[in-house]
PDB file of N, CA, C and O in Angstrom:
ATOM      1  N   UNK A   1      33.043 -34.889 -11.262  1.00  0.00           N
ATOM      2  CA  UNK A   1      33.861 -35.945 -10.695  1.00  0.00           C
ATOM      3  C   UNK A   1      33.959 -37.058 -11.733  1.00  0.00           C
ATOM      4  O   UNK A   1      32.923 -37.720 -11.784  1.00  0.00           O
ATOM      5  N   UNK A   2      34.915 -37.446 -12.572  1.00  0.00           N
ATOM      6  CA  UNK A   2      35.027 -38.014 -13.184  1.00  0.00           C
ATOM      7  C   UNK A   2      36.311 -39.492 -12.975  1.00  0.00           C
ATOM      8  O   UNK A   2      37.187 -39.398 -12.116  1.00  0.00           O
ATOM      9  N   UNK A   3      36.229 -40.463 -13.678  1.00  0.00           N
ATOM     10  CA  UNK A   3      37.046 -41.504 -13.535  1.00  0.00           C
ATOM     11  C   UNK A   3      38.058 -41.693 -13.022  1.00  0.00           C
ATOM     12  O   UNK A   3      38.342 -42.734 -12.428  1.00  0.00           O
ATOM     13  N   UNK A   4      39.107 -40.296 -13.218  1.00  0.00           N
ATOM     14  CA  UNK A   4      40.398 -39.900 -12.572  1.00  0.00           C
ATOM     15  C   UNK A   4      40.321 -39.120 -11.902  1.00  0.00           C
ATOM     16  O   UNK A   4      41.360 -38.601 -11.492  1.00  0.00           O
ATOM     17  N   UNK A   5      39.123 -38.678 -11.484  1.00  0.00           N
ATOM     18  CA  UNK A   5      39.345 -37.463 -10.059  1.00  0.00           C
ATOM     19  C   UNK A   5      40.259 -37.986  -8.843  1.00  0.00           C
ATOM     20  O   UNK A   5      40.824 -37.182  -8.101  1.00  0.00           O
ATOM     21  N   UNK A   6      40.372 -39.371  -8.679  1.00  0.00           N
ATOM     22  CA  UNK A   6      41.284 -38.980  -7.572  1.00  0.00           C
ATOM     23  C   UNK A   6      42.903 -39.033  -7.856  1.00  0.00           C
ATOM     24  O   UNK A   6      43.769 -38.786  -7.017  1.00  0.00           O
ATOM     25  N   UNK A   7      43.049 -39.288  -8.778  1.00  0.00           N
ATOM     26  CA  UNK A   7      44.791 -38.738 -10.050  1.00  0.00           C
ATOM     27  C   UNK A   7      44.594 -37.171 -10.260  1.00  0.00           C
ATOM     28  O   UNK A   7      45.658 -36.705  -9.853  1.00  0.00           O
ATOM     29  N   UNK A   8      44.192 -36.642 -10.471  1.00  0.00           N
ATOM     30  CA  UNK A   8      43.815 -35.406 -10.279  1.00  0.00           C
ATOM     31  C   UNK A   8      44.048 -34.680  -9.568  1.00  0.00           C
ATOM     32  O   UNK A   8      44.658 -33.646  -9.842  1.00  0.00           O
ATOM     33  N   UNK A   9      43.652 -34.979  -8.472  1.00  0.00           N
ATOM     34  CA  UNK A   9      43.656 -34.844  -6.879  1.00  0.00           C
ATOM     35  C   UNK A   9      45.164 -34.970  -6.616  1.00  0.00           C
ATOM     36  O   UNK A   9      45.974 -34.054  -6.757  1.00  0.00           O
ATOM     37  N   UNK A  10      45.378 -35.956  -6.300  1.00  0.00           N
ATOM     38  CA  UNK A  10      46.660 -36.117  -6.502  1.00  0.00           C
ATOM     39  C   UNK A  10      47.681 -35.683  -6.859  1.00  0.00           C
ATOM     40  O   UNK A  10      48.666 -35.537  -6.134  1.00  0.00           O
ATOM     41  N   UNK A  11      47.594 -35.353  -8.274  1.00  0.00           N
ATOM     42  CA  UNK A  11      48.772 -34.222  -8.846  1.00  0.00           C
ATOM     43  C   UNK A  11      48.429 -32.744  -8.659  1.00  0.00           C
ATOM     44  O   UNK A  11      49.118 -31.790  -9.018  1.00  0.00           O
ATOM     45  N   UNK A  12      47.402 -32.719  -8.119  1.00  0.00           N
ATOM     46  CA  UNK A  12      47.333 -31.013  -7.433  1.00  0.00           C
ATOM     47  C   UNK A  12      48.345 -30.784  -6.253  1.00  0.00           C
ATOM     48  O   UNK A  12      48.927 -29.709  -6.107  1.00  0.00           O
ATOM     49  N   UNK A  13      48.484 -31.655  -5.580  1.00  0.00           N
ATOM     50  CA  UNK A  13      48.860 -31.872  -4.137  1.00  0.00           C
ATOM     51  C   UNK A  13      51.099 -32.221  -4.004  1.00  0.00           C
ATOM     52  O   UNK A  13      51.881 -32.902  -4.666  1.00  0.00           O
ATOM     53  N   UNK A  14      51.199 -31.588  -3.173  1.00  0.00           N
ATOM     54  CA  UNK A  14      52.507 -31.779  -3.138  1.00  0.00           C
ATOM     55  C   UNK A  14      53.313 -32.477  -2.426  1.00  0.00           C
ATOM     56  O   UNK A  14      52.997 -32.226  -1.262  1.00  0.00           O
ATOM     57  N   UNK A  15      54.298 -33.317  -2.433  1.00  0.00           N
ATOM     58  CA  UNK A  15      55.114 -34.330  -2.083  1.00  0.00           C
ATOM     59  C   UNK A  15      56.709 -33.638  -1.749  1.00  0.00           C
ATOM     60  O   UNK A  15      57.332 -32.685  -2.216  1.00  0.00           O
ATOM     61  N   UNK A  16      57.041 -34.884  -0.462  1.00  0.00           N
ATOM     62  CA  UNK A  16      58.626 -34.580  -0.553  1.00  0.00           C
ATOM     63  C   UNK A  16      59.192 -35.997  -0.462  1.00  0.00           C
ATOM     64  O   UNK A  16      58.731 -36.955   0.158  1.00  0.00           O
ATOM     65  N   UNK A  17      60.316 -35.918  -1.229  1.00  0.00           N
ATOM     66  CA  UNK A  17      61.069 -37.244  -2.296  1.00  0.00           C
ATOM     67  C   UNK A  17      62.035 -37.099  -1.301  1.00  0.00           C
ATOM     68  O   UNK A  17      62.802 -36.195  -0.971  1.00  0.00           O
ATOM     69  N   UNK A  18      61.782 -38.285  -0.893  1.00  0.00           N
ATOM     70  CA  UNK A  18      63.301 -38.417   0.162  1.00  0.00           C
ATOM     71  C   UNK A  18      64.605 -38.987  -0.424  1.00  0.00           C
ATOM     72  O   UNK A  18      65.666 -39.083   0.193  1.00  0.00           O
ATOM     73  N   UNK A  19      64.376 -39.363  -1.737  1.00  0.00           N
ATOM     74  CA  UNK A  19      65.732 -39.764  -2.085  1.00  0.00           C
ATOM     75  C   UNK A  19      66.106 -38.222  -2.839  1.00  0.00           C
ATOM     76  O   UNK A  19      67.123 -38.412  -3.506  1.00  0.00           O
ATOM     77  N   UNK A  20      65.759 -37.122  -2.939  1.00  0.00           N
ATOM     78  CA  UNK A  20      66.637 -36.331  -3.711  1.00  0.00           C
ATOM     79  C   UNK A  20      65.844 -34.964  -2.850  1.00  0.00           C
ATOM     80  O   UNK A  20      66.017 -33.910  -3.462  1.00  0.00           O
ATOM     81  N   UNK A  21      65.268 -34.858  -1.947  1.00  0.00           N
ATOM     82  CA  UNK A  21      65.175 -34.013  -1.055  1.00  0.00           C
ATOM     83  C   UNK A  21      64.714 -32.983  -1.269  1.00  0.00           C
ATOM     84  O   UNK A  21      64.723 -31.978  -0.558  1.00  0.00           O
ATOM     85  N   UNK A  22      64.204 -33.172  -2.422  1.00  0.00           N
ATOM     86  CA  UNK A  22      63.308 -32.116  -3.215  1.00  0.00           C
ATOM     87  C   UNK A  22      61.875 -32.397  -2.827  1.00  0.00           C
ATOM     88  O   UNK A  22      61.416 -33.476  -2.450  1.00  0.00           O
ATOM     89  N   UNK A  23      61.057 -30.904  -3.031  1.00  0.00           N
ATOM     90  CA  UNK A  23      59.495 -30.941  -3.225  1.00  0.00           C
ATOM     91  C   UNK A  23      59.027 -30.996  -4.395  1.00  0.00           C
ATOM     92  O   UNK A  23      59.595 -30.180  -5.121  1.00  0.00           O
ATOM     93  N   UNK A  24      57.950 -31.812  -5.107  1.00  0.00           N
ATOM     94  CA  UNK A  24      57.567 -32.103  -6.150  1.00  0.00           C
ATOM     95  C   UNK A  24      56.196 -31.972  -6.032  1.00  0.00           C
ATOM     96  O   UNK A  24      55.637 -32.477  -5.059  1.00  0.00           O
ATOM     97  N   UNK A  25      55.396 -31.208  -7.100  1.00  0.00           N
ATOM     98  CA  UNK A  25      54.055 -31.532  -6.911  1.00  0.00           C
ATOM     99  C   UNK A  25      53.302 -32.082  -7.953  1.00  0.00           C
ATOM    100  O   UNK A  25      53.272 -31.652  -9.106  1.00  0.00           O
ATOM    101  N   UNK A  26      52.756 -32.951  -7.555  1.00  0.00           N
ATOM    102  CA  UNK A  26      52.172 -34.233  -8.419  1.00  0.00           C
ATOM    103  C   UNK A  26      53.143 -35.512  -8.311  1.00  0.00           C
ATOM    104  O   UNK A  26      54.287 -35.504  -7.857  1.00  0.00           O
ATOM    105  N   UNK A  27      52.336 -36.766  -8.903  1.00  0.00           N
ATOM    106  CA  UNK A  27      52.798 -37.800  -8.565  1.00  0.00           C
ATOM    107  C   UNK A  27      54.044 -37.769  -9.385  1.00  0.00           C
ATOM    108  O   UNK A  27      53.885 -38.566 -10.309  1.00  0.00           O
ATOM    109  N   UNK A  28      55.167 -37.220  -9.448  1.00  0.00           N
ATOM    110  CA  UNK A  28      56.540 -37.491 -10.177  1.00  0.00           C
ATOM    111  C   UNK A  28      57.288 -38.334  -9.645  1.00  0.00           C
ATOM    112  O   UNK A  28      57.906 -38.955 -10.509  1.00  0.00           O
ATOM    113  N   UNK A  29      57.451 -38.550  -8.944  1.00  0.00           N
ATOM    114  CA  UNK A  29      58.273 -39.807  -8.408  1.00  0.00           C
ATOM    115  C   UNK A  29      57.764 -41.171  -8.092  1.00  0.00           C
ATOM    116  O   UNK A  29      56.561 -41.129  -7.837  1.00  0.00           O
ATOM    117  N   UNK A  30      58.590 -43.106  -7.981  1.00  0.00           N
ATOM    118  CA  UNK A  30      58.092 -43.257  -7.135  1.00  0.00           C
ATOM    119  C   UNK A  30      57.170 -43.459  -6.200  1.00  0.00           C
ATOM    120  O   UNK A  30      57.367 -42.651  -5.293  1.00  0.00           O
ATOM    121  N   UNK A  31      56.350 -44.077  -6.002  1.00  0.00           N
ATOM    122  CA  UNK A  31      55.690 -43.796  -4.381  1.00  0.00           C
ATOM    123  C   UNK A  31      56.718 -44.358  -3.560  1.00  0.00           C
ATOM    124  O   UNK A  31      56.299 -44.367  -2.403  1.00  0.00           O
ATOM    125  N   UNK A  32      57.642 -44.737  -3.618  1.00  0.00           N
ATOM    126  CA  UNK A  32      58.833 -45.563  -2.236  1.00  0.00           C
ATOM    127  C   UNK A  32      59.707 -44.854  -1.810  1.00  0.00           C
ATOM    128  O   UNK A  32      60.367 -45.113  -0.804  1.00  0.00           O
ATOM    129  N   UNK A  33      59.892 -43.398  -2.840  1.00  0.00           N
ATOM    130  CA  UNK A  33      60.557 -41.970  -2.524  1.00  0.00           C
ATOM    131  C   UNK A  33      59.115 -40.624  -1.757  1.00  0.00           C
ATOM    132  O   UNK A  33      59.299 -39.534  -1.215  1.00  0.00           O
ATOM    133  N   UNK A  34      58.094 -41.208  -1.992  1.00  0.00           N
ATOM    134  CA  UNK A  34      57.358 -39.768  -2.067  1.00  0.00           C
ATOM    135  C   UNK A  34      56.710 -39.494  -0.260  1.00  0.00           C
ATOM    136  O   UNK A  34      56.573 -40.624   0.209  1.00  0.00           O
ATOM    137  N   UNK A  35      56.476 -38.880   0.353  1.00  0.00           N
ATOM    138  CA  UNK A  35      56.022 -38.461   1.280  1.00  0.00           C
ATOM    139  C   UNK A  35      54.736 -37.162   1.298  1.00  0.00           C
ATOM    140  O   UNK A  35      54.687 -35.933   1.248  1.00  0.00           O
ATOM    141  N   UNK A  36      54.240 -37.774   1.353  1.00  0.00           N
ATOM    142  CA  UNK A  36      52.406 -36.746   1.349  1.00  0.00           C
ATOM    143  C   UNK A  36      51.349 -38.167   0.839  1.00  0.00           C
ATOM    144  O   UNK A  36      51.434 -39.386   0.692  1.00  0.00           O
ATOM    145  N   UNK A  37      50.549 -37.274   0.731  1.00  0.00           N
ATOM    146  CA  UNK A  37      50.220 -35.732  -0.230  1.00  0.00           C
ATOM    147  C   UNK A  37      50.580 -34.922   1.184  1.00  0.00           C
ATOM    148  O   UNK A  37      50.722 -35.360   2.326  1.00  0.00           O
ATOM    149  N   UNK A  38      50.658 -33.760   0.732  1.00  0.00           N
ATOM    150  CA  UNK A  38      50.301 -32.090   1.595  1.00  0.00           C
ATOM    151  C   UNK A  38      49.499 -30.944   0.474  1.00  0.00           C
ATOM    152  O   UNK A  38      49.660 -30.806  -0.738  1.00  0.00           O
ATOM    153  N   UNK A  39      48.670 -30.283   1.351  1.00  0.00           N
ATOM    154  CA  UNK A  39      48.288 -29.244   0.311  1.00  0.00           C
ATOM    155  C   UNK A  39      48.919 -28.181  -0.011  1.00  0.00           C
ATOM    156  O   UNK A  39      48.478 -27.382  -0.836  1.00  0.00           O
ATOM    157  N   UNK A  40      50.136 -28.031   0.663  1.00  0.00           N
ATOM    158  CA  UNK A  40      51.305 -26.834   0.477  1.00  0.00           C
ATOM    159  C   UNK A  40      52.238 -26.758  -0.088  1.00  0.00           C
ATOM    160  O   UNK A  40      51.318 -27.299  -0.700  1.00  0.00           O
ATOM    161  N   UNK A  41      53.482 -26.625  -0.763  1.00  0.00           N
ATOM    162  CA  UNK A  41      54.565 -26.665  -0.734  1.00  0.00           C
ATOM    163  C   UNK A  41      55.047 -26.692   0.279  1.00  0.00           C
ATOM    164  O   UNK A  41      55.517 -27.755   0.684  1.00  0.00           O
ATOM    165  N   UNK A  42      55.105 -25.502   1.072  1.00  0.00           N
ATOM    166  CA  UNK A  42      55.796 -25.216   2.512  1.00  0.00           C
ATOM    167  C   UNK A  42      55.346 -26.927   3.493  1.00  0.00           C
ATOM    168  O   UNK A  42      56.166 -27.706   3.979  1.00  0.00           O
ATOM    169  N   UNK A  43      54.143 -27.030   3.507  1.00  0.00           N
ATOM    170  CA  UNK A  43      54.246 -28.476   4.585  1.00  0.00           C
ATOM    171  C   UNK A  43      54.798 -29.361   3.628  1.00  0.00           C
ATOM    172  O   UNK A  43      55.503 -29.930   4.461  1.00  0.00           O
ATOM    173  N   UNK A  44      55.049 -29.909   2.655  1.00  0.00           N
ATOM    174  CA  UNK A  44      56.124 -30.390   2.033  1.00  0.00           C
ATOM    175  C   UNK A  44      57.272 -30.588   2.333  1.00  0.00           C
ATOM    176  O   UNK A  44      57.579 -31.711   2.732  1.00  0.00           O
ATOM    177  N   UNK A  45      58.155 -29.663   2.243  1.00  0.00           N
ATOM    178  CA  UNK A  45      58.952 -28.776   2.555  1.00  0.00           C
ATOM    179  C   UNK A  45      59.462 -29.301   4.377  1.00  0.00           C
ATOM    180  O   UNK A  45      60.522 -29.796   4.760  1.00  0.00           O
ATOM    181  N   UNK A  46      58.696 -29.075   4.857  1.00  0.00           N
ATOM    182  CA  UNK A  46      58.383 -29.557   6.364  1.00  0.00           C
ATOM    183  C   UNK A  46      58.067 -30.844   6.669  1.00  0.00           C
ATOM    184  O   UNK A  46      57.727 -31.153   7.811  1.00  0.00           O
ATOM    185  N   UNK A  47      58.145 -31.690   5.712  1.00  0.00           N
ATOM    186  CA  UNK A  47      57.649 -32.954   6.330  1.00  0.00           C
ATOM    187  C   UNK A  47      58.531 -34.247   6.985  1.00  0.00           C
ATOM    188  O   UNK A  47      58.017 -35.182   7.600  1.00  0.00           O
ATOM    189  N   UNK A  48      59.991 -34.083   6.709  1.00  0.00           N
ATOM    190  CA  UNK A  48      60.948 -34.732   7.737  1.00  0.00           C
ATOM    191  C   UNK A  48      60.961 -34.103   9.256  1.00  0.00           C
ATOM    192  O   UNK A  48      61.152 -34.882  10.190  1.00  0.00           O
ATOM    193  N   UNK A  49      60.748 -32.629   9.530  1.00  0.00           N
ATOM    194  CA  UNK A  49      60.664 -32.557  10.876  1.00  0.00           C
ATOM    195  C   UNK A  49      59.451 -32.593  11.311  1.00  0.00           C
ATOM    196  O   UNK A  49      59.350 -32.792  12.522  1.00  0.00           O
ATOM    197  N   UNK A  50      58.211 -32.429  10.551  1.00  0.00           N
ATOM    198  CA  UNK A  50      57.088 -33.403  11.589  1.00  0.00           C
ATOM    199  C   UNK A  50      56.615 -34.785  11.075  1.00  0.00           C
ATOM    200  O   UNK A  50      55.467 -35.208  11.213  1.00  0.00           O
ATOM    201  N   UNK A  51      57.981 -35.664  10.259  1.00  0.00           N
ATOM    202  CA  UNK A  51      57.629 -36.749  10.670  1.00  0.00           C
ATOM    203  C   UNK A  51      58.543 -36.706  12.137  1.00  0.00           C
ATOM    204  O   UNK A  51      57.964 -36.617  13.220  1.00  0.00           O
ATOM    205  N   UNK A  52      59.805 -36.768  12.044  1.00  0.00           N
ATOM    206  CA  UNK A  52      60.499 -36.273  13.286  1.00  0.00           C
ATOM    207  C   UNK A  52      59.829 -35.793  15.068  1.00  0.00           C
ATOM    208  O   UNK A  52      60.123 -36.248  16.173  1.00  0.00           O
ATOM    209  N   UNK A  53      58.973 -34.833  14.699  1.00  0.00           N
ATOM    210  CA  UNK A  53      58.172 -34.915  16.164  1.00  0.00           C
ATOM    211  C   UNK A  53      57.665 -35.791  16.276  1.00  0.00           C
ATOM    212  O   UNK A  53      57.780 -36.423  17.325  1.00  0.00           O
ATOM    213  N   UNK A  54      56.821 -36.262  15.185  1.00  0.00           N
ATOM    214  CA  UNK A  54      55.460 -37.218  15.616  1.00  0.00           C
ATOM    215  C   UNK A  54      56.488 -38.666  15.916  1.00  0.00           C
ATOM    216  O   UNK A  54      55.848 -39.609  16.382  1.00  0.00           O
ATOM    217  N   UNK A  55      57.801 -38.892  15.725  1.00  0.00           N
ATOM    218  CA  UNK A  55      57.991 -39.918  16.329  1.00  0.00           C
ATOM    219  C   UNK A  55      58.590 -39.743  17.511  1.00  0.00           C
ATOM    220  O   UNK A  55      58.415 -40.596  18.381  1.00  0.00           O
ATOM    221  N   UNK A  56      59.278 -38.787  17.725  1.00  0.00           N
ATOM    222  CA  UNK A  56      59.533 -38.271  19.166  1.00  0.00           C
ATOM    223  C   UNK A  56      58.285 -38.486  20.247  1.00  0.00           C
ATOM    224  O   UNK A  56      58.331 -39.187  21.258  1.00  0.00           O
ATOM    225  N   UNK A  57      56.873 -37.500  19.647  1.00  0.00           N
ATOM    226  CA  UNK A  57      55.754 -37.527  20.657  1.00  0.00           C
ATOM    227  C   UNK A  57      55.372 -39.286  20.961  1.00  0.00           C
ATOM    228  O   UNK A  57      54.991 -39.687  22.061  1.00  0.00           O
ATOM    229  N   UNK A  58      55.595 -40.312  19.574  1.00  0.00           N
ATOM    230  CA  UNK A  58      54.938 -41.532  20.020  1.00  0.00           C
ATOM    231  C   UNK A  58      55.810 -41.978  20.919  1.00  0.00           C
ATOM    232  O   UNK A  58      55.451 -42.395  22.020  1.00  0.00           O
ATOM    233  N   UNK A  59      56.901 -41.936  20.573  1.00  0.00           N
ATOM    234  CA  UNK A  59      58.131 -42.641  21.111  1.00  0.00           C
ATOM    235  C   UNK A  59      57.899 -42.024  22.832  1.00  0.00           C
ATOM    236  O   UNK A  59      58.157 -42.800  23.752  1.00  0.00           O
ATOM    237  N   UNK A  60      57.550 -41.016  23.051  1.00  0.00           N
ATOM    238  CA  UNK A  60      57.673 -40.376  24.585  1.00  0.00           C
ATOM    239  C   UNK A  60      56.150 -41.367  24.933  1.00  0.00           C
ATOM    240  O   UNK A  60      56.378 -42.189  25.821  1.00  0.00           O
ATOM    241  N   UNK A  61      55.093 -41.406  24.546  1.00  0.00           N
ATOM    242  CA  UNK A  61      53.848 -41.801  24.595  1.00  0.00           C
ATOM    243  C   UNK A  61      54.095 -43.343  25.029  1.00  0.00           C
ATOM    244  O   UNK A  61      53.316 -43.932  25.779  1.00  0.00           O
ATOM    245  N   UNK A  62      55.519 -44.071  24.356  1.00  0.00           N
ATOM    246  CA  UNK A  62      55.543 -45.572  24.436  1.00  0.00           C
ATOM    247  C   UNK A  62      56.007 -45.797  25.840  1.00  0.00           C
ATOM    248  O   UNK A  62      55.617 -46.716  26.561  1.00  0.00           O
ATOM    249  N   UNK A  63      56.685 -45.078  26.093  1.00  0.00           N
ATOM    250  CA  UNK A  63      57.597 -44.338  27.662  1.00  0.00           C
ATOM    251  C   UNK A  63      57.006 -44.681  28.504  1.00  0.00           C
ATOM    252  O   UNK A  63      57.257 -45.662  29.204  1.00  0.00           O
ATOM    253  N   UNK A  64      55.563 -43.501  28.666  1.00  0.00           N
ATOM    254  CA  UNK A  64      54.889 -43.559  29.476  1.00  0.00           C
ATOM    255  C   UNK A  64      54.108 -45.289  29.575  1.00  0.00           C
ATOM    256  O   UNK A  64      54.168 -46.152  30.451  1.00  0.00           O
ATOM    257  N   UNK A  65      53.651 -45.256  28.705  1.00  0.00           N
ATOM    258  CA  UNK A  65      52.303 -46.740  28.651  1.00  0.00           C
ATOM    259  C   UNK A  65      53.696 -47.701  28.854  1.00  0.00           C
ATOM    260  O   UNK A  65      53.344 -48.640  29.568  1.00  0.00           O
ATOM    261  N   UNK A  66      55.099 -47.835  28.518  1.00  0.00           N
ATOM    262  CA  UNK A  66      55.142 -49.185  29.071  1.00  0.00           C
ATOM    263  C   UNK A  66      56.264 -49.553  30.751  1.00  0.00           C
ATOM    264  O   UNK A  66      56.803 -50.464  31.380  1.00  0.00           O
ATOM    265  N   UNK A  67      55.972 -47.681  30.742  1.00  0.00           N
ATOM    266  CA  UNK A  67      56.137 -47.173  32.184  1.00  0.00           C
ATOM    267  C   UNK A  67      57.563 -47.639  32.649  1.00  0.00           C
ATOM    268  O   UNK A  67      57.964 -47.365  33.780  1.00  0.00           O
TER     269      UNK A  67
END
């Protein structure tokens, strides 16, 4: 574990760039385009439709609690 292990880390791990809708892995873009980390491509890949649920599920969750 050294000085940059968590840059390291980091560029192991894969991102999706919402300004060009591509998956990238490692920090190439940006952080104000990037979305992750993920450890996949594929959840990458996937990460507008479960950001998409998870605001659906809060959004139903706000429903309920403010009744």
């Amino acid at each position: 574990m050294g000085l940059f292990s968590d840059i390291d880390e980091a560029n192991s791990k894969w991102y999706f760039n919402t300004a060009t809708g591509e998956v990238e892995q490692g920090l190439v873009s940006d952080w104000t385009h990037r979305m992750g980390p993920y450890d996949t491509e594929a959840e990458a890949r996937d990460a507008l439709e479960q950001a998409k649920k998870r605001n659906e599920e809060w959004n139903e969750a706000d429903e309920k609690w403010n009744g």
